[in-house]
C-alpha positions as a Markdown table, in Angstrom:
| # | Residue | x | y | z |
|---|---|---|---|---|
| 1 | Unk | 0.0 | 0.0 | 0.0 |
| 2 | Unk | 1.5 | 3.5 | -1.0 |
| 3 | Unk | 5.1 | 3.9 | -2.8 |
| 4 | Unk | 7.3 | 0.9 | -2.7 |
| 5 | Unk | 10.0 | 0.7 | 0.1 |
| 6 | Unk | 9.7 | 4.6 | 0.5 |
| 7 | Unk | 9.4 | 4.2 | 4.5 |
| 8 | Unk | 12.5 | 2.3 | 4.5 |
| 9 | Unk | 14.6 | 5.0 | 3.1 |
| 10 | Unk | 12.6 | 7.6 | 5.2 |
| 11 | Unk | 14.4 | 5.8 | 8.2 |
| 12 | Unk | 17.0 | 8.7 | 8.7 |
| 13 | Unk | 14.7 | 11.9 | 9.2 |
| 14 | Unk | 11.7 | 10.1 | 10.9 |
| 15 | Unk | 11.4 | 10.1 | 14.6 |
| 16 | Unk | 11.0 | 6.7 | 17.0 |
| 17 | Unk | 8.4 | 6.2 | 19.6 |
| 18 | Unk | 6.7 | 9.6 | 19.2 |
| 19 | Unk | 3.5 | 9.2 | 21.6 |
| 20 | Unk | 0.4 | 10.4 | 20.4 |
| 21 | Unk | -0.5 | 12.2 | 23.6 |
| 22 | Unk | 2.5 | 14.9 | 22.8 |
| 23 | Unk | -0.1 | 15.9 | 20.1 |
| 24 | Unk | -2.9 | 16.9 | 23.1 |
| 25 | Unk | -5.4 | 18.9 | 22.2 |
| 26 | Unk | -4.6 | 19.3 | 18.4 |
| 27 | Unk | -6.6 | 17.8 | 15.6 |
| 28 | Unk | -5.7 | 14.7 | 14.3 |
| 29 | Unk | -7.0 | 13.1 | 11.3 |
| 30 | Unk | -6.8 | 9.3 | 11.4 |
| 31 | Unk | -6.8 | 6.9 | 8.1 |
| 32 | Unk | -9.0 | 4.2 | 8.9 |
| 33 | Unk | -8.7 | 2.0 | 5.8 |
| 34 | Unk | -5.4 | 0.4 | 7.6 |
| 35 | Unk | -7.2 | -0.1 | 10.5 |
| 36 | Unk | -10.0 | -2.2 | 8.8 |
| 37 | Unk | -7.3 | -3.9 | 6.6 |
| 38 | Unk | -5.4 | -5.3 | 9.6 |
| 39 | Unk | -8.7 | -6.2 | 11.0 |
| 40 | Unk | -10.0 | -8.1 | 8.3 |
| 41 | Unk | -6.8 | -9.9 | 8.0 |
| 42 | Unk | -6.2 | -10.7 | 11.3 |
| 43 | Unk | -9.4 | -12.3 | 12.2 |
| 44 | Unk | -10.1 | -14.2 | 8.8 |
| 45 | Unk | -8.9 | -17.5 | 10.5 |
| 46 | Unk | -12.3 | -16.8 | 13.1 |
| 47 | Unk | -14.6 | -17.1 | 9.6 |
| 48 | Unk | -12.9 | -20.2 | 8.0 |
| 49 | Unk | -13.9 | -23.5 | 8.1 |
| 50 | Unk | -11.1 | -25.5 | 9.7 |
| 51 | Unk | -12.9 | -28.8 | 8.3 |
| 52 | Unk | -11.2 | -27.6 | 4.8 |
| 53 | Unk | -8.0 | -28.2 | 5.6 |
| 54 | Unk | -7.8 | -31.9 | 5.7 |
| 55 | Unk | -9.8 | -34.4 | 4.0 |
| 56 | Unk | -11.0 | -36.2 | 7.2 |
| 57 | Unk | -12.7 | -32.5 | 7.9 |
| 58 | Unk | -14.1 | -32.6 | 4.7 |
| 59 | Unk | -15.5 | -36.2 | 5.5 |
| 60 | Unk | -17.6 | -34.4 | 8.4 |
| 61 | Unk | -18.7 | -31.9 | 6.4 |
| 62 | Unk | -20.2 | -34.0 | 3.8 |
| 63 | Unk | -22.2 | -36.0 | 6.6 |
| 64 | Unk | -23.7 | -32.2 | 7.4 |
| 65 | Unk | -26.8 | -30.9 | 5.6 |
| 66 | Unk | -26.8 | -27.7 | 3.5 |
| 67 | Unk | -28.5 | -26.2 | 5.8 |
| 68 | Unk | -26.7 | -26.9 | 8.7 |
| 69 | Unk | -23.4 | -25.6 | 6.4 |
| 70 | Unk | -24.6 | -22.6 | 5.8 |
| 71 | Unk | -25.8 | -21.9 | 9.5 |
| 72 | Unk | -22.2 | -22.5 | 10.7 |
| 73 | Unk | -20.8 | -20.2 | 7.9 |
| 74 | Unk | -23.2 | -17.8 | 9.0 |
| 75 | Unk | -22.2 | -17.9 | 12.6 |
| 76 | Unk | -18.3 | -18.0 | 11.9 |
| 77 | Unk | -18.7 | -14.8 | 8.9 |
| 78 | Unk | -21.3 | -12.7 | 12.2 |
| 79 | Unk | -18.1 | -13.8 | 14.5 |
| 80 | Unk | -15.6 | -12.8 | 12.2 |
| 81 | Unk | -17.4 | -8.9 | 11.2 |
| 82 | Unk | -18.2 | -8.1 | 14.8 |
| 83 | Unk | -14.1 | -9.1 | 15.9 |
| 84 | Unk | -13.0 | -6.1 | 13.3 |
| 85 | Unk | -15.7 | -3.8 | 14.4 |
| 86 | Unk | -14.9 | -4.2 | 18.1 |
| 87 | Unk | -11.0 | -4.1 | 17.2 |
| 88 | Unk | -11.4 | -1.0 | 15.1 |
| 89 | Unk | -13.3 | 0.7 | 17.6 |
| 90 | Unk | -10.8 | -0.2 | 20.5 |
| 91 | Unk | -8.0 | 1.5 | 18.6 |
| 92 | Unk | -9.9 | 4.6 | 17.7 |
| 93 | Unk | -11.3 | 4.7 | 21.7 |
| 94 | Unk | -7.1 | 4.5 | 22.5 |
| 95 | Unk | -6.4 | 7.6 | 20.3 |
| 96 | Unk | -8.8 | 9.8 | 21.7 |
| 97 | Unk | -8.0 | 9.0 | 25.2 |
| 98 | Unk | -4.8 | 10.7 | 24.4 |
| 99 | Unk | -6.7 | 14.0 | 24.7 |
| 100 | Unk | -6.4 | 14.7 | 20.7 |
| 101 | Unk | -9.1 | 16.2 | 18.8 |
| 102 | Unk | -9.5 | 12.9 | 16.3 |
| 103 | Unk | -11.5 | 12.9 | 12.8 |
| 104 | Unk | -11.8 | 8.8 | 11.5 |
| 105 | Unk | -11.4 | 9.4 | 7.4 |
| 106 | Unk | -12.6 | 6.4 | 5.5 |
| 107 | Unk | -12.1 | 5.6 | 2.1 |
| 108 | Unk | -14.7 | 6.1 | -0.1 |
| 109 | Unk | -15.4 | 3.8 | -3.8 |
| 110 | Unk | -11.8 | 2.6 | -5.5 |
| 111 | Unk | -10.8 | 5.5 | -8.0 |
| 112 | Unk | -11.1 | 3.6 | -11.5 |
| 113 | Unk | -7.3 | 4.1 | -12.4 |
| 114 | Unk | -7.1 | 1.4 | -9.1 |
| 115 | Unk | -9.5 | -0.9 | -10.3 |
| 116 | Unk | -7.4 | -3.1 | -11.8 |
| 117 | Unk | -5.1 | -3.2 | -8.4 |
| 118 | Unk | -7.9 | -4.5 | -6.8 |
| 119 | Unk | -9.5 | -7.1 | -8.8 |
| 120 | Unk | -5.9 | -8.6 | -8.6 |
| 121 | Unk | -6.0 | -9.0 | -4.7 |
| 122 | Unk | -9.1 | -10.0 | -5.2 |
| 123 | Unk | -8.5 | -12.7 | -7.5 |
| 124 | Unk | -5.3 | -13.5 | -5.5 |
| 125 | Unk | -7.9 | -14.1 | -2.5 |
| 126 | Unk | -10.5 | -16.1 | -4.6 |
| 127 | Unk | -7.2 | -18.3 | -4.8 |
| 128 | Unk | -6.8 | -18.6 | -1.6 |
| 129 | Unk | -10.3 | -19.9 | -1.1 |
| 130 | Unk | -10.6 | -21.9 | -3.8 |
| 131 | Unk | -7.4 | -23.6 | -2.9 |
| 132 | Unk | -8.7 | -24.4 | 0.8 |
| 133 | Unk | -11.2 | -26.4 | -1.1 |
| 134 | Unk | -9.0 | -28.6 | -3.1 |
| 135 | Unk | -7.8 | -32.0 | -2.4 |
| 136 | Unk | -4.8 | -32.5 | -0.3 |
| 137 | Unk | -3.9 | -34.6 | -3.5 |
| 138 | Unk | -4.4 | -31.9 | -6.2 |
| 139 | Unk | -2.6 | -29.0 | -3.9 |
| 140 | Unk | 0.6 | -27.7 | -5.2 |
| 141 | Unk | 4.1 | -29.3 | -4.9 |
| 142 | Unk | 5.8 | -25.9 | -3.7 |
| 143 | Unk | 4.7 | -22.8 | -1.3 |
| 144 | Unk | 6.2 | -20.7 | -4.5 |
| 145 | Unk | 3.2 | -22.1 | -6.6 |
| 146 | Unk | 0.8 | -20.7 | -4.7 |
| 147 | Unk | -0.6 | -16.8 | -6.1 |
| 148 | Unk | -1.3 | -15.4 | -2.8 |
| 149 | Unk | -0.5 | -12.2 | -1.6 |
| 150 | Unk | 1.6 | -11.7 | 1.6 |
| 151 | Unk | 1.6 | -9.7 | 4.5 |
| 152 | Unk | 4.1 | -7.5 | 3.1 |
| 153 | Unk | 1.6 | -5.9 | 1.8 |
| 154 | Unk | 0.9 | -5.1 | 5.1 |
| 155 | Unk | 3.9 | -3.6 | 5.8 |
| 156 | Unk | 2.9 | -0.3 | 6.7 |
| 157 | Unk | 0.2 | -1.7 | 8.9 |
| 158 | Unk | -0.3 | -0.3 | 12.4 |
| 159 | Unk | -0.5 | -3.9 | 13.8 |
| 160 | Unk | 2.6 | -6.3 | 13.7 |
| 161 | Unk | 2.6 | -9.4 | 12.6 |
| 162 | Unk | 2.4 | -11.2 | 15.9 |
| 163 | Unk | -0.2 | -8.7 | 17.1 |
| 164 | Unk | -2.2 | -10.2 | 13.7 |
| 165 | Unk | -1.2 | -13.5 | 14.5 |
| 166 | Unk | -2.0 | -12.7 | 18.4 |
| 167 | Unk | -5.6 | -11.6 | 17.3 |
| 168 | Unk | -6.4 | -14.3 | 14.9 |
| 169 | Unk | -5.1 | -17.1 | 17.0 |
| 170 | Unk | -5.9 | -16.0 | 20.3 |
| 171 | Unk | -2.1 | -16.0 | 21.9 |
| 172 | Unk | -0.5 | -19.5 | 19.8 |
| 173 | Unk | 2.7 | -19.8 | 18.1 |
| 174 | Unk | 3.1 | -17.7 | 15.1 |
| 175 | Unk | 3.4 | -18.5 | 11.0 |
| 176 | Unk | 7.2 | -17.9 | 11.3 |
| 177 | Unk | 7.8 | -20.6 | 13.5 |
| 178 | Unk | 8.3 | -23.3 | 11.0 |
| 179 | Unk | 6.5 | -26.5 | 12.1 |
| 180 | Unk | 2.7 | -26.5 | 11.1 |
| 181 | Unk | -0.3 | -26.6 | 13.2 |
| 182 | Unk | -2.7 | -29.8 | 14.3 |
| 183 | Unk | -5.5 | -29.4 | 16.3 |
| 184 | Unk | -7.1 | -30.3 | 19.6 |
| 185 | Unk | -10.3 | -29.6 | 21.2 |
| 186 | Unk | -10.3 | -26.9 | 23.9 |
| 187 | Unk | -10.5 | -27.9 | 27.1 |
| 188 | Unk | -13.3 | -24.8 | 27.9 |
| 189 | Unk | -14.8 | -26.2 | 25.2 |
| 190 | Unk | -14.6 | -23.6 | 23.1 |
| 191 | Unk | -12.3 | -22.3 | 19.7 |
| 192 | Unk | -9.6 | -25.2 | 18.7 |
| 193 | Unk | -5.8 | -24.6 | 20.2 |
| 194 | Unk | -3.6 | -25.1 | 17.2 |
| 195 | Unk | -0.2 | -26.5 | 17.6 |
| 196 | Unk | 2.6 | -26.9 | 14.9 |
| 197 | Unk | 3.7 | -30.5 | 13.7 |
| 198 | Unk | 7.0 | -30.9 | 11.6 |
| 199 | Unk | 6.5 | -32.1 | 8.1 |
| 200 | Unk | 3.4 | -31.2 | 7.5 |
| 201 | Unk | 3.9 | -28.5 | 4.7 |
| 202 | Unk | 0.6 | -29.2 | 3.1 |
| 203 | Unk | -1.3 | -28.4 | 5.8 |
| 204 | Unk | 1.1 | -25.4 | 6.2 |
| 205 | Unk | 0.3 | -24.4 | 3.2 |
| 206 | Unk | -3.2 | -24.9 | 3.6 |
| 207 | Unk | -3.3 | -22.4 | 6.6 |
| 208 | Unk | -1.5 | -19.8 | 5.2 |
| 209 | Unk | -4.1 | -19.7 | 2.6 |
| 210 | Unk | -6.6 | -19.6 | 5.4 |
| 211 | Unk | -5.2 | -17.1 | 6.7 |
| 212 | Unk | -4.5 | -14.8 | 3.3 |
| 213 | Unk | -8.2 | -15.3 | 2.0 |
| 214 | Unk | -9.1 | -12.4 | 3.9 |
| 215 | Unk | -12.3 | -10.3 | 3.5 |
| 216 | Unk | -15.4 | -10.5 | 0.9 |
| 217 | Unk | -16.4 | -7.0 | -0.4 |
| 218 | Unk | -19.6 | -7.8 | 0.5 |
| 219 | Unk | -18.1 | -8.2 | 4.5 |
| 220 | Unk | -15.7 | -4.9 | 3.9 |
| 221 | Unk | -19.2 | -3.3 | 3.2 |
| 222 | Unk | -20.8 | -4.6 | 6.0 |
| 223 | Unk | -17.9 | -4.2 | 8.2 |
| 224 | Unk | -17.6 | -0.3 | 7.4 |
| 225 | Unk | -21.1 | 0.0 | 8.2 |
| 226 | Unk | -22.0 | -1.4 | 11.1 |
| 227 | Unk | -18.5 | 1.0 | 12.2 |
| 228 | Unk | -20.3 | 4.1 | 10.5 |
| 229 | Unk | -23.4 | 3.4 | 12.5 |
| 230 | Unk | -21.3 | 2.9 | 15.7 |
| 231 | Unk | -19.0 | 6.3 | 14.9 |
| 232 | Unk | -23.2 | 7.7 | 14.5 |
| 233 | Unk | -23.7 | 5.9 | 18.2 |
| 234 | Unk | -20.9 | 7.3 | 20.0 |
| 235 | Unk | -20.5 | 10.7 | 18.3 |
| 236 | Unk | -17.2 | 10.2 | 17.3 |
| 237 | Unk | -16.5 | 12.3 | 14.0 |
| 238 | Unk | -15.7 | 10.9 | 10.8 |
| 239 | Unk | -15.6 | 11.7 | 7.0 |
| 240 | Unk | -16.1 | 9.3 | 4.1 |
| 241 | Unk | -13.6 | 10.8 | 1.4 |
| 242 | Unk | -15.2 | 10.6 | -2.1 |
| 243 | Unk | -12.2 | 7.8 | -3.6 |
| 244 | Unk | -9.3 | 7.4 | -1.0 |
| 245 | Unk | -8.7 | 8.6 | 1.9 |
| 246 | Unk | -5.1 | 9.7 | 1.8 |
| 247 | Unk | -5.9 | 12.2 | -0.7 |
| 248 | Unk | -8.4 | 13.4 | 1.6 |
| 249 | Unk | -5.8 | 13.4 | 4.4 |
| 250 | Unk | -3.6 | 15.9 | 2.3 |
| 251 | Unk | -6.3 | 17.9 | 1.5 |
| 252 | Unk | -7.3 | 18.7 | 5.4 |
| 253 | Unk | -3.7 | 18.8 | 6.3 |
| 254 | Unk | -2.7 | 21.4 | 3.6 |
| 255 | Unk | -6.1 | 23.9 | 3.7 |
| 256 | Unk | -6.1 | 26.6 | 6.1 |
| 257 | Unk | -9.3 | 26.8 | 8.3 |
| 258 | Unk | -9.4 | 30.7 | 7.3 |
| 259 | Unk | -7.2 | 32.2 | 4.5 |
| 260 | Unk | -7.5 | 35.3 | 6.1 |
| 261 | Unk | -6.6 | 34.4 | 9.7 |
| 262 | Unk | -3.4 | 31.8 | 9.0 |
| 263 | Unk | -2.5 | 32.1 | 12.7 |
| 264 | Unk | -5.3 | 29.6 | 13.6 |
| 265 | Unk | -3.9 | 26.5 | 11.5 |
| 266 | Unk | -4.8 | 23.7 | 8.9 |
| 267 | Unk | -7.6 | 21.8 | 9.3 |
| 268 | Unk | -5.7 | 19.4 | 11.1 |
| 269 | Unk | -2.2 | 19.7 | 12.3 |
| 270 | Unk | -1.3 | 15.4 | 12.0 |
| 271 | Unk | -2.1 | 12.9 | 10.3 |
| 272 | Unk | -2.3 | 8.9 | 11.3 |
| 273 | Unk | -1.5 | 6.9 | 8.5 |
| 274 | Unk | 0.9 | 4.3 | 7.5 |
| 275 | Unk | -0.2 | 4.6 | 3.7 |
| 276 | Unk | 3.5 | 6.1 | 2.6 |
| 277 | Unk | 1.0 | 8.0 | -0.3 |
| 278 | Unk | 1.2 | 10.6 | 2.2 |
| 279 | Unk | 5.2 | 11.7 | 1.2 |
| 280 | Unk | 4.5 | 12.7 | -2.1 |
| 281 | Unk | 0.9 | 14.2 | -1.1 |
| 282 | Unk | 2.8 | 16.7 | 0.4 |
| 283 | Unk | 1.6 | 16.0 | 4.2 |
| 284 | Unk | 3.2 | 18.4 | 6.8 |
| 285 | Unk | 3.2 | 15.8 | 9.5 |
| 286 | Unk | 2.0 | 12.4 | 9.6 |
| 287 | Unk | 2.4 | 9.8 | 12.5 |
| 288 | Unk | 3.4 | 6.1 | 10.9 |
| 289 | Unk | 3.1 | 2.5 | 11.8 |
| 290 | Unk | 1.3 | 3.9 | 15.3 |
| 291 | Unk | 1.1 | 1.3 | 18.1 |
| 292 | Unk | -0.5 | 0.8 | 21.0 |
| 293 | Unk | 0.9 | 0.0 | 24.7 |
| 294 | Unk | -2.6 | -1.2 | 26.5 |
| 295 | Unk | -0.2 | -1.3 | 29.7 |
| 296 | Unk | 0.5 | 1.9 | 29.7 |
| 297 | Unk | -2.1 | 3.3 | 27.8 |
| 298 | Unk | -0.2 | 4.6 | 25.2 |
| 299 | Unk | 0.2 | 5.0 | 21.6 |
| 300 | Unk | 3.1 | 5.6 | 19.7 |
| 301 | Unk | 5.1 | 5.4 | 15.9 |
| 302 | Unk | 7.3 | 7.2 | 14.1 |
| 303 | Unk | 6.6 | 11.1 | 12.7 |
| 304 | Unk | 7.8 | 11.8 | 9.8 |
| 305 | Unk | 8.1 | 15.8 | 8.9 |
| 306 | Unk | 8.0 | 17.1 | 5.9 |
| 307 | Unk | 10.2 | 20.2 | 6.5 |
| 308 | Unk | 13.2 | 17.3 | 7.5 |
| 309 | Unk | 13.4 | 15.5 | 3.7 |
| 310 | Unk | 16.8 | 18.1 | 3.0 |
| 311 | Unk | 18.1 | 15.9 | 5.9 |
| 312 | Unk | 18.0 | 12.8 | 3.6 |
| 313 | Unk | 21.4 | 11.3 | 2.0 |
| 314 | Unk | 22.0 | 12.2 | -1.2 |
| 315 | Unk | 20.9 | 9.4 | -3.4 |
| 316 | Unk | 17.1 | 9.9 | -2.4 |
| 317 | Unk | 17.3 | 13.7 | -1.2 |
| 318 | Unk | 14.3 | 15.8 | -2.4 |
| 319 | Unk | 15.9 | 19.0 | -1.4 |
| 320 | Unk | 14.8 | 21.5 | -4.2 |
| 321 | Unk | 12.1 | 19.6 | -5.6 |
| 322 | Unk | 8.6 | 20.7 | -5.8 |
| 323 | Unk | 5.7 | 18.4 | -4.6 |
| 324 | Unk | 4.9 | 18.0 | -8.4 |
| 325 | Unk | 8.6 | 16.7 | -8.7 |
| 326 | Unk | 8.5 | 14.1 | -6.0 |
| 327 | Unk | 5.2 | 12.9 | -6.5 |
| 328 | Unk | 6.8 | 12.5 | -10.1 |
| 329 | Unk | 10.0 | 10.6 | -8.4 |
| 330 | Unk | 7.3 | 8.4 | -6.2 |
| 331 | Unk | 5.2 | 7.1 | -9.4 |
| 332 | Unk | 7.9 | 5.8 | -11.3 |
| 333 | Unk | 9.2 | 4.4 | -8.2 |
| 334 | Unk | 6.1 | 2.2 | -8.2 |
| 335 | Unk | 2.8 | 2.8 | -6.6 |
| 336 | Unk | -1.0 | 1.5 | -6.1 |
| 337 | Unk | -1.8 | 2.9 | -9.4 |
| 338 | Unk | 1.2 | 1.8 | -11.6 |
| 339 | Unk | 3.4 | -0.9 | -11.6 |
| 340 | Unk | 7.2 | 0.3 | -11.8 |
| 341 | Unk | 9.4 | -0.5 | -14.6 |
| 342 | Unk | 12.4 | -3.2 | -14.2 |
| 343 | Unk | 15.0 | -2.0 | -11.8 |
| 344 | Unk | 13.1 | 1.4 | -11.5 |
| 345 | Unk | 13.2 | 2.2 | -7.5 |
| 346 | Unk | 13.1 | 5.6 | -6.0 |
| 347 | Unk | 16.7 | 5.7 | -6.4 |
| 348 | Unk | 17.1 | 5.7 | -10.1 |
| 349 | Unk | 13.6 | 7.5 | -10.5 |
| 350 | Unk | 14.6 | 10.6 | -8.4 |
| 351 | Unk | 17.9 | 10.5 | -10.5 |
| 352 | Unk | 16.1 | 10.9 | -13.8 |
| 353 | Unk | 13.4 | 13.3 | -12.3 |
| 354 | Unk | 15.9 | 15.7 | -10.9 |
| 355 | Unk | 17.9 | 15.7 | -14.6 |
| 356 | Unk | 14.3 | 16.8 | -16.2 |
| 357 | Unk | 13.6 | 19.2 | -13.3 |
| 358 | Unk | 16.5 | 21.0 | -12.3 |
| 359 | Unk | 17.1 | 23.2 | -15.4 |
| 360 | Unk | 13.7 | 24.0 | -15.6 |
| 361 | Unk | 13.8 | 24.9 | -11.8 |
| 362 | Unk | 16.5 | 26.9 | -11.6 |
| 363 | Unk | 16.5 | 29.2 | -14.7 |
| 364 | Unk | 15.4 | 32.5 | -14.3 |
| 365 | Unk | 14.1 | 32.8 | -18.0 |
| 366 | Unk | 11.5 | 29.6 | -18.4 |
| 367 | Unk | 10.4 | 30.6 | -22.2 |
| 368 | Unk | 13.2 | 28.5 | -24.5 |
| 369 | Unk | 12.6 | 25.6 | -22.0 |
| 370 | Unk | 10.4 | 22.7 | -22.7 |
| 371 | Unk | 8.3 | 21.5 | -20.1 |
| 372 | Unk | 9.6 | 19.7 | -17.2 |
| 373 | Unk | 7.4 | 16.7 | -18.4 |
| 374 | Unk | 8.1 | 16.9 | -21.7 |
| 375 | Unk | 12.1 | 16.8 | -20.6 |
| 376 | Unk | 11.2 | 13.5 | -18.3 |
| 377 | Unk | 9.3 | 11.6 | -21.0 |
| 378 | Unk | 12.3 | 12.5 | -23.5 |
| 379 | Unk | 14.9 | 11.4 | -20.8 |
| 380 | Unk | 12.6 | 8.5 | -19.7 |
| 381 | Unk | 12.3 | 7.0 | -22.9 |
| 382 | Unk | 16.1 | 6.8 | -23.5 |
| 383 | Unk | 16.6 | 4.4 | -20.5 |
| 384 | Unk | 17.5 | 1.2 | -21.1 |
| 385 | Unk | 14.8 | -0.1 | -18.8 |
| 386 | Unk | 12.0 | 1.5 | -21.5 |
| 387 | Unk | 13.5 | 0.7 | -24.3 |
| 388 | Unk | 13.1 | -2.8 | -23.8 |
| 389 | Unk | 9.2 | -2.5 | -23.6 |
| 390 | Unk | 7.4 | -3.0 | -27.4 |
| 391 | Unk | 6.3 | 0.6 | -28.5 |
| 392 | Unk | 2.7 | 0.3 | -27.5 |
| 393 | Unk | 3.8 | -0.8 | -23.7 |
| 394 | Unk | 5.9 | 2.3 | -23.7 |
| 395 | Unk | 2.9 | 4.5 | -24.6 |
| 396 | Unk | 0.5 | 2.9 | -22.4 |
| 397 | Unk | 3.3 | 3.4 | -19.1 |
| 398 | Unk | 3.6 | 7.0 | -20.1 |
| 399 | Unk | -0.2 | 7.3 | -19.9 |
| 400 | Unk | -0.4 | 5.8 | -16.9 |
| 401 | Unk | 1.8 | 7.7 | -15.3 |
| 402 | Unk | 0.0 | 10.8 | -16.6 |
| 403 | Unk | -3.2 | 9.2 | -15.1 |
| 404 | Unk | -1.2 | 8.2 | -11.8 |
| 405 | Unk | -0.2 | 12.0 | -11.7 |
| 406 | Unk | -3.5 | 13.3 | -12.0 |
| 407 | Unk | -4.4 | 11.3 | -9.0 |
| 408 | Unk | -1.8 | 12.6 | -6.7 |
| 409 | Unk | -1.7 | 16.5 | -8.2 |
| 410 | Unk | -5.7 | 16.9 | -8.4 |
| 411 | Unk | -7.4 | 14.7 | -6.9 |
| 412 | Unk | -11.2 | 14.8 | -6.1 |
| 413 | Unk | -12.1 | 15.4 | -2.0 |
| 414 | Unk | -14.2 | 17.2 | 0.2 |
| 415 | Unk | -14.3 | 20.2 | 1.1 |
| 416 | Unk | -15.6 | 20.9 | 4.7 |
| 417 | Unk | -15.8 | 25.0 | 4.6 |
| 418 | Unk | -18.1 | 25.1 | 1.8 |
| 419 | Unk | -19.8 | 21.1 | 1.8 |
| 420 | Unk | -18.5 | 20.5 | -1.7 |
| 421 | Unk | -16.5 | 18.0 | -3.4 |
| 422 | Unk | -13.6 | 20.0 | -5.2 |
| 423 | Unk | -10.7 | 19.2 | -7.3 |
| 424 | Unk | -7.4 | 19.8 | -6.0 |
| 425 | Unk | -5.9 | 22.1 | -7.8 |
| 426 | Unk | -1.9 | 21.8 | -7.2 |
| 427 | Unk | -0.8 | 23.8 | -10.3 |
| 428 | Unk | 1.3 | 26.3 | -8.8 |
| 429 | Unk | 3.1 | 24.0 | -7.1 |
């Protein structure tokens, strides 16, 4: 989710263990969609049929009526929606008992340029389910034949891994610890324990695509309801952005709450996102990967600030650049709404932006110049890494990229002072 590795190399200018409660009394704008993600990923194990996973399960099953199947799968998807709703609604309770003025933003429908992003997971997770169904006998000879999506994707998520695995599997040993799981009944009598046997890599490879089949639009739509209806409830305030929420987030981060009277702020002074979208949004300050400490009550990540990218080393140093320049640098780095080239990271890409920027940038007469994107399609299309690509892949990156552009310079939001949806306009920038 967001530009690819960016966080990584942020690692030198961002700041460690920043507690939410040093932003007390400001307003803070949180991006939900992570939130619901980890949710939805961490408790799909509570909606899955554990029968599926070995043929003497599926023996049961097949004794069961159709009715009685679909009454269970009933009871385990109710389980599964109500575990993210009260889990989302614990985190967003922790936040605001840090004394910060929070605003929940949720994504609204999936921009079209994205649509194709998401029918892939989405068919990655149909995989996953279909393969639960299979025949131990038909399922695939190596973990590397499997099309399923991992929890890097899930990498800027504000849950770890062993919080997920905590969730999902109420305490018990984790993926990473190589041996597979068998099961025995609880002695409360209630979910199985699962337990890891050696040698079992079917089965292994049966729960990880248990665990990666995730959530049904159909239950994300439910899911966000039943949240909006409880946000309703409690009178906690939230926004449903017209696409996606990060661009939302910049919006309310960057617009003044008067043009006239500056001194009294954006909209909102932080943002709570791990979506790394944010960098080349042009977000003042955003708090990453955020945490919580139930012990002490705390929660925490790491704030990245804008006004620190000079600090960065050289190779990836945006010193200079407009926002237009490094949201250019981000896309061909690789993003949600285009695939990078070969061997295009944000290295290479901010090398090539900054050679069709830079004159542009810095000359005081602007009339003899081409345009800056006119320079970086020239200089673009003379890299080795384009060249290989069949003319009408080359056109249809470069269009793209336009399109990915568009996304990040104007994007469509609302706009709370006048209760209109607007688009961005960047230009000057």
């Amino acid at each position: 989710m967001g530009i690819a590795k960016l966080w990584k190399k942020l690692e030198r200018i961002v700041q460690n263990d920043v507690k939410l409660s040093s932003f007390r009394d400001k307003r803070v704008a949180l991006d939900f969609s992570i939130i619901i993600h980890t949710a939805a990923y961490g408790f799909t194990s509570s909606k899955q049929n554990y029968n599926l996973l070995t043929n003497h399960g599926r023996m049961i099953d097949a004794e069961k009526t159709e009715e009685q199947l679909e009454k269970e799968e009933k009871e385990r998807i109710d389980q599964y929606i109500h575990q993210c709703v009260d889990h989302a609604l614990e985190k967003v309770y922790h936040m605001i008992q840090q004394g910060v003025q929070l605003l929940v933003v949720l994504d609204g429908t999936t921009p079209p340029i994205k649509r194709q992003t998401t029918a892939g997971r989405r068919e990655r997770q149909e995989t996953a389910t279909n393969y639960l169904r299979e025949d131990d006998s038909a399922a695939p000879t190596s973990a590397a034949d499997i099309p399923l999506p991992s929890f890097e994707e899930f990498a800027n998520s504000q849950s770890s891994l062993q919080e997920l695995d905590d969730m999902a599997n109420d305490g018990n040993t984790t993926l990473d610890d190589g041996p597979v799981m068998s099961f025995s009944e609880h002695k409360d009598g209630g979910a199985p324990v699962f337990e890891y046997v050696k040698g079992d890599e079917e089965r292994k490879k049966k729960f990880q695509a248990l665990r990666k089949a995730g959530a049904t639009p159909m239950e994300f739509a439910q899911i966000k309801h039943m949240l909006i209806n409880k946000f309703r409830e409690f009178k906690i305030p939230f926004l449903v952005s017209p696409y996606e929420a990060d661009s939302q987030l910049a919006y309310l981060a960057n617009t003044f709450a008067d043009e006239e009277k500056k001194e009294l702020g954006r909209l909102v002074d932080l943002v709570i996102s791990s979506d790394s979208d944010c960098v080349p949004l042009g977000i003042p300050k955003v708090l990453a990967k955020i945490q919580i400490d139930h012990k002490e009550d705390n929660c925490f990540g790491l704030l990245y600030e804008k006004a620190d990218i000079p600090n960065l080393p050289d190779d990836y140093n945006f010193n200079g650049f407009t926002e237009g320049a490094i949201a250019c640098a981000c896309i061909l780095s690789g993003c949600d709404y285009l695939k990078n080239l070969p061997q295009m990271g944000i290295v290479k890409a901010r090398h090539i932006v900054e050679r069709s920027f830079r004159p542009w940038l810095e000359a005081k007469d602007r009339t003899s110049l081409p345009a800056p994107l006119a320079t970086l399609h020239h200089n673009l299309s003379n890299t080795s890494m384009m060249a290989r690509l069949p003319p009408f892949e080359r056109r249809m990156f470069w269009n793209g990229f336009l399109r990915s552009l568009l996304m990040f310079r104007h994007p469509v939001v609302f706009d709370p002072l006048t209760q209109e949806h607007i688009i961005v306009d960047k230009a000057d920038q």
